[in-house]
C-alpha positions, 0 to 999 in steps of 0.5 A, spaced: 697 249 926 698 253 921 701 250 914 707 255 911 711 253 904 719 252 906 723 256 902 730 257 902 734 262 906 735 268 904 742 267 903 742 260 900 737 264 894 742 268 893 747 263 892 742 260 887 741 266 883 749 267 884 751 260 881 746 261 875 748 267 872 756 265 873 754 258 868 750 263 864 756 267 863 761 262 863 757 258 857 757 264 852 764 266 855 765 259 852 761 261 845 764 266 845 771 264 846 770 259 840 768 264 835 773 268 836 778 263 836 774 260 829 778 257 825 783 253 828 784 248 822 781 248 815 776 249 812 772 244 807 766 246 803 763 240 799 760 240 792 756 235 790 757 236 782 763 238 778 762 242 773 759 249 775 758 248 782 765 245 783 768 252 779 764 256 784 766 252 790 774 252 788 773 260 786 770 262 793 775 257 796 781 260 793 779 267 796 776 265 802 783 262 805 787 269 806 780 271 809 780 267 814 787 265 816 786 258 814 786 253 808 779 252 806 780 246 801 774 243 796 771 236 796 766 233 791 761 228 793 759 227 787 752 222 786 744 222 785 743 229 783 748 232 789 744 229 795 750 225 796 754 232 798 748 235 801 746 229 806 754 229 807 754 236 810 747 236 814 750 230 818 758 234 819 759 237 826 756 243 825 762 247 828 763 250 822 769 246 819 765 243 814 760 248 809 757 246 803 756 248 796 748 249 795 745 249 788 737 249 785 737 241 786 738 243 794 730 244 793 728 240 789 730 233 789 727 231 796 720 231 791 724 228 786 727 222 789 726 217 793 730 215 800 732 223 801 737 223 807 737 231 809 731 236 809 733 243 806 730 247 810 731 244 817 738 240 816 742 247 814 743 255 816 744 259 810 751 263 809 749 267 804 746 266 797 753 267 792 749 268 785 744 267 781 744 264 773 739 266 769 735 262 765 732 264 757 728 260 752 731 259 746 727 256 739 730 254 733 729 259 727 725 254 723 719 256 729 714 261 727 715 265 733 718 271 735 716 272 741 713 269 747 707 270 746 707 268 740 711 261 743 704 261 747 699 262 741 701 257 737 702 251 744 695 254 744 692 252 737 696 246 736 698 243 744 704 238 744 706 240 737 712 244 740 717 240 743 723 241 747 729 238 749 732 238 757 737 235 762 732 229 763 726 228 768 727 234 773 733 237 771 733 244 772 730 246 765 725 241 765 722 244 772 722 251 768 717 249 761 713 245 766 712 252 771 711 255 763 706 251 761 702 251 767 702 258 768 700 260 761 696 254 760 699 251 754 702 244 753 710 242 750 712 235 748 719 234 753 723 231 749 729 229 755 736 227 753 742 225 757 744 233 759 742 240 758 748 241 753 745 235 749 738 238 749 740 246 747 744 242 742 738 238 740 735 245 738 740 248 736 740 243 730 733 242 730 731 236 732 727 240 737 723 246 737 725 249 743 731 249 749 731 253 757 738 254 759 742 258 763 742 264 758 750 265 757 750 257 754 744 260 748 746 267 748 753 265 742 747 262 738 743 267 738 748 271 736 750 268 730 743 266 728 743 259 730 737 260 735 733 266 737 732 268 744 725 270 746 725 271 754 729 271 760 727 267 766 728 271 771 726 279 775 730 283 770 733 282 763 740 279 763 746 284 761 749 278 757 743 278 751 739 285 754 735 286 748 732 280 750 725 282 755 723 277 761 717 272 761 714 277 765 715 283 760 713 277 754 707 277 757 707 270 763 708 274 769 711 269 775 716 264 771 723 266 774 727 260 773 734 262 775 740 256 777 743 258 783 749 258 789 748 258 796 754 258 801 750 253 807 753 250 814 749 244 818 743 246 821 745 248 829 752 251 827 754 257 831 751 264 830 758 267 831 760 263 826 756 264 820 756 271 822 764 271 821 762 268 815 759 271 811 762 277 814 768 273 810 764 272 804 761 279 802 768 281 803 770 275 798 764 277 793 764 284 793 771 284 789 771 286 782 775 280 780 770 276 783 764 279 780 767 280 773 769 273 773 762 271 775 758 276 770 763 273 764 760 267 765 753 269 765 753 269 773 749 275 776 753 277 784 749 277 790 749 279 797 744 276 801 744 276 810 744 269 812 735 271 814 734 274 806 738 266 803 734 262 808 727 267 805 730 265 798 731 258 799 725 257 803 720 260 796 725 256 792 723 250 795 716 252 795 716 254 788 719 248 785 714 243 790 708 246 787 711 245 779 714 238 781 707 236 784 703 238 779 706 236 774 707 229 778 714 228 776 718 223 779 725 220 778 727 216 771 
């Protein structure tokens, strides 16, 4: 007898591939249903800091609202570096009612501190990546450096002689002379205060020798002669101190230091939903208003899709994984 694999009719395949293509089209009809019908309610964006951070939040916010259709409100979950905010909004439904505020800290405090409750990469679909905010290297007058190459020579001949102020243990300006000193093979002595306000005030009065911060914070001192600006951290000069050359142009290729904002959902939120999103939000952030506001305050404007954010984000990761671990900088 002749074995033979039963099959279902004709008829019955038929109303298989029918019934599937029907679920098919009714799950995205359903998807799509929801982004067009998105939002619905307000729309919450966390910070996890006052401050800077919160000023952004609240300017995108307030623009974000009439470009949606619905209010869109800020809340601060203030705590351990802004993880608070950050382990909030990567457990919020991902529906897109709950969006986050992301910063620098983002990245680095999962190697920082202890029992980080969220991962940057995996936890969060990136909207759009807001601003970027150069950092500069200032010293005090007294330092007998006019450039950064000269800054270099003299930590060469004389390591841990020059000391500089910072925000305290992995602070944004701490990451950025422990990257310095590893790409030119130098040694600072870090001088930690409570804030990086305290640190630039710090080597503003000579109590330090030198200071990183955003370059709109050192920038009024350098013109009135208090302190004198000797690079700018990033790709390209900044037009609030133009005069002043990059790290790479002063001689250290590869030290970009930039604070930045990122427009993040929880990880799993709809592609409609972060598409119409960002749509939103390059609209937001295209306006002249908006960019003459961020570049009064040191800001640079940026525009990247949610693929370039998630790049950026992904090398920042990278970058600062390397400086933090090399320099085995943990939590005080």
């Amino acid at each position: 007898m002749t074995n033979r694999t039963s099959r279902p009719p004709a008829t019955g395949r038929r109303s298989l591939v029918t019934g599937l293509c029907a679920l098919i089209c009714a799950l995205s009809g359903a998807q799509h249903a929801q982004a067009q019908a998105y939002p619905v309610k307000p729309v919450r964006i966390i910070t996890g800091f006052a401050g800077g951070s919160d000023l952004m939040a609240r300017l995108v916010a307030q623009q974000l609202s009439p470009a949606l259709g619905q209010q869109v409100f800020v809340e601060q979950r203030l705590g351990a570096a802004g993880s608070i905010g950050f382990e909030a909004a990567a457990k919020s439904p991902p529906d897109g009612y709950t969006l986050l505020l992301g910063a620098i800290t983002l990245v680095t405090n999962p190697f920082i501190h202890r029992r980080i409750g969220y991962d940057p990469i995996k936890d969060f679909a990136p909207i759009m990546l807001l601003s970027t905010i150069p950092n500069g290297l200032f010293v005090h007058p007294s330092v007998p450096a006019r450039s950064l190459r000269e800054l270099v020579q003299l930590a060469r001949k004389s390591p841990g002689k020059i000391a500089y102020g910072s925000g305290g243990a992995g602070s944004a300006n701490h990451l950025a002379a422990e990257s310095l000193q590893s790409l030119a093979g130098i040694r600072f002595t870090h001088v930690p205060y409570k804030s990086a306000t305290l640190g630039l005030v710090g080597a503003m009065s000579g109590d330090v020798d030198m200071v990183i911060t955003v370059v709109s914070s050192g920038a009024p001192y350098v013109k009135d002669g208090r302190m004198r600006g000797l690079a700018v951290l990033d790709k390209k000069r900044s037009a609030t101190m133009p005069e002043v050359p990059t790290a790479a142009g002063a001689g250290v290729p590869g030290l970009v230091a930039v604070n930045w904002y990122a427009l993040l959902a929880p990880a799993g939120t709809p592609r409609a939903i972060v598409d119409q999103l960002y749509a939103a939000t390059v609209k937001v952030m295209s306006a002249a208003e908006i960019q003459s506001r961020l570049r009064a305050t040191g800001g640079e404007p940026e525009s990247g899709t949610p693929e370039q954010t998630a790049e950026f984000i992904r090398a920042e990761y990278a970058r600062w994984s390397k400086v933090i671990r090399e320099a085995g900088i943990k939590s005080e």
